[in-house]
N, C-alpha and C positions, 0 to 999 in steps of 0.2 A: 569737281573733277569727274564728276558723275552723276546720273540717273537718279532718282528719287528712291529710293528701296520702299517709302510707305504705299506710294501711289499704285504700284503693282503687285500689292501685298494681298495674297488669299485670306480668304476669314476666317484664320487658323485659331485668332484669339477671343476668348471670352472676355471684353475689356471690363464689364459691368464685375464682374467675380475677379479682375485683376486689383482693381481699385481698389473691391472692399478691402484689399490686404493694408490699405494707408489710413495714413488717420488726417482725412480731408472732412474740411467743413462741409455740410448739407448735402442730400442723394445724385446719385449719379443720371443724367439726363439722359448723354449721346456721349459720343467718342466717334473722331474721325480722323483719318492721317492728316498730318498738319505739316509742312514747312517744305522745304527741298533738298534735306539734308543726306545723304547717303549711306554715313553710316549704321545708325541705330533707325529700327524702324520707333516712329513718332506720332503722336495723337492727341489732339484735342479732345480733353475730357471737358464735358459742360457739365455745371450741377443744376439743378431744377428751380433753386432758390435763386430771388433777386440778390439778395445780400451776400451769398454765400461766393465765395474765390472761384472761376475753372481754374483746371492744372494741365500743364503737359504730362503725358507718361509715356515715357519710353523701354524700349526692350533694346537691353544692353547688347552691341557687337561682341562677342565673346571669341571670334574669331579674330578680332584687331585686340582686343582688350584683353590678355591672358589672366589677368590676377583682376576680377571684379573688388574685392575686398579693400586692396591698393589702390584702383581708380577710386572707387568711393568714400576711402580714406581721405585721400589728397582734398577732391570737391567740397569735403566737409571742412577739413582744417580750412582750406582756403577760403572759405565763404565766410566763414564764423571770423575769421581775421577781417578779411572787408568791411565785413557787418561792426567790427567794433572799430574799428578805423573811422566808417564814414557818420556812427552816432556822435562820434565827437563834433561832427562838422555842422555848423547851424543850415536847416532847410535840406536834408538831406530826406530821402524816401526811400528807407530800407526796402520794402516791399517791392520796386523800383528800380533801385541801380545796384544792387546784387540779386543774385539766383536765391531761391530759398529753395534748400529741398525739404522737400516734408520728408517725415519720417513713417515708415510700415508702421504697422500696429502692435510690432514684436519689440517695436525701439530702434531698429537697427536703418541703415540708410539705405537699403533696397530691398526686395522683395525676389526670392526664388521661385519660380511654381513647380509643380508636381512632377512636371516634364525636364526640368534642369532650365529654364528660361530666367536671367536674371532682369527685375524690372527697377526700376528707380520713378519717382514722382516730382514735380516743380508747382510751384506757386507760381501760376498765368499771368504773365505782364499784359496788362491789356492794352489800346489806347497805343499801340507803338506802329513804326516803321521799320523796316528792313530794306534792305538794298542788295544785287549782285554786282551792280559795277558802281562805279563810283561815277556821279553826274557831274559835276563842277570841284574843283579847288575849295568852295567853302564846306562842303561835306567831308571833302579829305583833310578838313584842317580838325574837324569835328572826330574822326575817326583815329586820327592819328594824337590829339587831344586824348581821347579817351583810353587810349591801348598805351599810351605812356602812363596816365593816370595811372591805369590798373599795374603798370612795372611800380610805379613809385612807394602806390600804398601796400605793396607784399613785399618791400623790401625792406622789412622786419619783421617778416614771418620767422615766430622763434622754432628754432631747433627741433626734432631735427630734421633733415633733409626731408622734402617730398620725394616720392615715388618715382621713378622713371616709369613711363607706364604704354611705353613703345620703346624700345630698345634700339638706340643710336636713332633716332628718328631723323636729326637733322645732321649727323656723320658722316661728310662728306667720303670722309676713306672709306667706311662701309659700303657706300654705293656705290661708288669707282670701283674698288672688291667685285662687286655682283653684277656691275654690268660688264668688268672683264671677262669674269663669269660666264656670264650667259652671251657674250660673244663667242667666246669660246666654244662653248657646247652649239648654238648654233641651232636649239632644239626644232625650231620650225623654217629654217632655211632661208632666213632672213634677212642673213648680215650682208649679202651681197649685193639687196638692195639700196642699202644705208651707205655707201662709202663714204662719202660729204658727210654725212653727220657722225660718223664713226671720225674723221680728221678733225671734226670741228672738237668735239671733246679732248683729243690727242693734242692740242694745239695750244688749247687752254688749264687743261686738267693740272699741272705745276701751277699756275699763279693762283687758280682757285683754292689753292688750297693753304691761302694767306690766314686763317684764322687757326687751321689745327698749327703752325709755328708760333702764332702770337699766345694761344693757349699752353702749348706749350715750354713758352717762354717767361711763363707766367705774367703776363702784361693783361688780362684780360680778366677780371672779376665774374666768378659765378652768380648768376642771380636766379629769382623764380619768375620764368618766362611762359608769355601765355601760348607761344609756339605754333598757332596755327591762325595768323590776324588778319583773314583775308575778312573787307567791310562785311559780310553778309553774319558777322560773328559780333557786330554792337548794334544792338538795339536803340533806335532815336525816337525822338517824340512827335508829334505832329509839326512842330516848327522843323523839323532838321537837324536837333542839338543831339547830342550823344546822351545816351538813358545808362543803357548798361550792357557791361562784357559777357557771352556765354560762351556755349562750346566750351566747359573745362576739364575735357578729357583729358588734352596735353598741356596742362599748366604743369611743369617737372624742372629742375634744375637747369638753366641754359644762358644762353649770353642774351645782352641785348639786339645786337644783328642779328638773331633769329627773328625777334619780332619785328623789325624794322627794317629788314631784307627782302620778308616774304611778304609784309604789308605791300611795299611800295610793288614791288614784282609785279602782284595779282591785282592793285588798286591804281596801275597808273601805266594800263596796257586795254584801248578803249575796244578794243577787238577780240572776237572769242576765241575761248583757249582753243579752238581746234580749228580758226580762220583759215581758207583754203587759202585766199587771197594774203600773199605774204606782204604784198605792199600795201594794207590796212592794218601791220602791225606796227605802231612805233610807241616807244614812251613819252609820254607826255610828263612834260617839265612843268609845267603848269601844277598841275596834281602832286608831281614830286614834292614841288615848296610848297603847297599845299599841306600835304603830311608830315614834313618834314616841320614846319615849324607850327603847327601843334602838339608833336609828338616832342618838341625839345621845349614848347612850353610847359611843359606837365614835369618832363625831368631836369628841369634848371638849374644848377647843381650839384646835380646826382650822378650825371655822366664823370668819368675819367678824360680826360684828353687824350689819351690812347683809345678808348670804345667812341668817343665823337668823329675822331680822324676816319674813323674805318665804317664810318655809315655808308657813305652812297657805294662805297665797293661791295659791302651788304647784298646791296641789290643787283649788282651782277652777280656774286656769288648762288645769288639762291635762281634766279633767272639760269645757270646754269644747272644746279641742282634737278632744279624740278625737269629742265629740259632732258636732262641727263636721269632721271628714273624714269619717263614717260619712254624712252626709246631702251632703254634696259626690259622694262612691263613688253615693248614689241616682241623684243628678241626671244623674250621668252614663252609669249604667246598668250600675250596679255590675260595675267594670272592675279593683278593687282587693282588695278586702274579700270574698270566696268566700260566699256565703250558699246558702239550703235552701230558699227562696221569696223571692218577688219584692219583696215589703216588710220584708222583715228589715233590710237597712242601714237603714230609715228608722226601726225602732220600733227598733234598737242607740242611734240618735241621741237619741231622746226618753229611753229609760232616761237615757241621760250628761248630758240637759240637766234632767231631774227630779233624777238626781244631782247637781248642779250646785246647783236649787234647793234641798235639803236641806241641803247645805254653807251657803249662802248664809244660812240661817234658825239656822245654831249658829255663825257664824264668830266672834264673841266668843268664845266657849267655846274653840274650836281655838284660836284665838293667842293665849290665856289660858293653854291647855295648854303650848301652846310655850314661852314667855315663864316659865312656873315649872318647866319640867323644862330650862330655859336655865340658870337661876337655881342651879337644885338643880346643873347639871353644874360650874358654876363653884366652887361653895363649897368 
């Protein structure tokens, strides 16, 4: 949803003296920003030695992430769970298909410097791919494969709860809250550009809001959700096949239509989130049963009939959501969301609500899809 933060990053850091704080195999080479992630600025550490691991090292967002200690926490319980999940499993590569962090040299799983900067370190998956959008149906079968996986093996992660470690992140009341909010206030004289997209939320904002009743009604099992599952967040091999899940910042308490609302949203919309040309935006069905029946091979099972029924609404739901922060970020003068010009959160918002209506124009179809790759998982 944004800009690279490493790519424009001054040479504020001493990466050689951040390292030594870790206890990584063999000397430090180079360090150089690595990937295109936004929040944390990121770096490829190389070591000198052939034999020896590189690592990623990052410096922790502290302005998203208020309690480093809790994030850190969480990534550690949760890896250490994976890692003993998938030793049981013959052919498995630890090294591989979980994150390692290594650990500071004090023991602990990050690193402070002198200035208050929080760091943390990774064991370098080498030898992989990555992806922003999703190319065909058999990668989203792989993605959606993999992001169920990762639901299935923490669903006995013992006691006690992880961390929230954004607060209401995927709450829909919350947002509607703030983007009333900041309609209201009005702080940069905006809202009267918006009218259409201010009805289109007003129109919709009651039926969106089918999950806080189903949770409420207690129909909806808590589970440990990996919460943010857009493809560029599983690492695959040179053939295409799913390697392993990262980004575990907000792996926290949450439903399964978090992960499988925002997957499909961001993974089966071929046009970019801030497409000027609205009639290059539509969902692709194709990509849908694509994800859809990967992600219900992995939890075959494991779903309720009540969290299976409520997948493909999932995806309008969060297709609202996001559309629905993106023009909240406008109103208030984009204070959230990093953009390149001044209308950008607002035409991000309009893709996700055309998105939205695309979904809206096949959703037979999607819970058709679901409802027989349910069917198929069962038999």
């Amino acid at each position: 949803m944004a800009q690279n933060r490493a790519e424009n990053l001054p040479p504020l850091f001493d990466l050689r003296t951040v390292v030594a704080n870790f206890s990584i195999q063999g000397t430090f080479s180079n360090g150089r920003p690595f990937g295109s992630g936004h929040i944390h600025d990121t770096f490829l550490i190389q070591t000198g030695e052939k034999d020896c691991p590189d690592y990623i090292l990052q410096r922790i967002n502290q302005g998203i992430f208020l309690d480093v200690l809790q994030l850190m926490e969480n990534i550690v319980r949760v890896t250490k769970h994976l890692r003993a999940k998938l030793s049981t499993m013959p052919g498995s590569n630890l090294e591989r298909e979980v994150l390692t962090v290594v650990p500071a040299v004090d023991g602990r799983s990050f690193h402070q410097d002198e200035k208050g900067n929080y760091w943390r370190c990774y064991l370098f998956i080498d030898h992989h791919r990555s992806f922003d959008h999703v190319p065909n149906p058999e990668l989203a079968f792989e993605a959606g494969k993999h992001f169920g996986r990762f639901l299935n093996l923490l669903a006995d992660l013992p006691a006690p709860p992880l961390h929230e470690t954004i607060a209401g992140f995927h709450n829909l009341e919350i947002h509607l809250q703030r983007f009333f909010g900041n309609l209201q206030a009005d702080a940069c004289n905006r809202a009267g550009t918006v009218a259409t997209e201010i009805d289109f939320i007003r129109s919709r904002a009651d039926e969106m809001k089918r999950f806080q009743r189903l949770v409420q009604a207690g129909l909806l099992p808590l589970r440990v959700t990996h919460n943010d599952t857009k493809v560029d967040n599983v690492l695959f091999d040179r053939q295409g096949r799913g390697l392993c899940i990262i980004d575990l910042d907000t792996v926290m308490p949450g439903y399964v239509h978090y992960d499988f609302g925002d997957a499909v949203r961001s993974g089966c919309n071929l046009a970019r989130e801030d497409e000027s040309d609205l009639d290059q935006v539509n969902f692709d069905l194709a990509l849908f049963k694509g994800y859809a029946k990967g992600f219900l091979f992995s939890l075959c099972g494991c779903l309720s009939g009540e969290e299976t029924a409520h997948l493909a609404f999932s995806a309008k739901q969060f297709a609202f959501l996001v559309g629905l922060r993106f023009l909240s970020d406008y109103l208030a003068g984009d204070r959230y969301f990093r953009i390149t010009h001044p209308s950008q959160n607002l035409q991000r918002s309009r893709v996700q609500f055309r998105l939205l209506q695309s979904m809206e124009g096949q959703f037979a179809e999607m819970e058709d899809i679901i409802s027989s790759l349910s069917a198929k998982a069962r038999a």
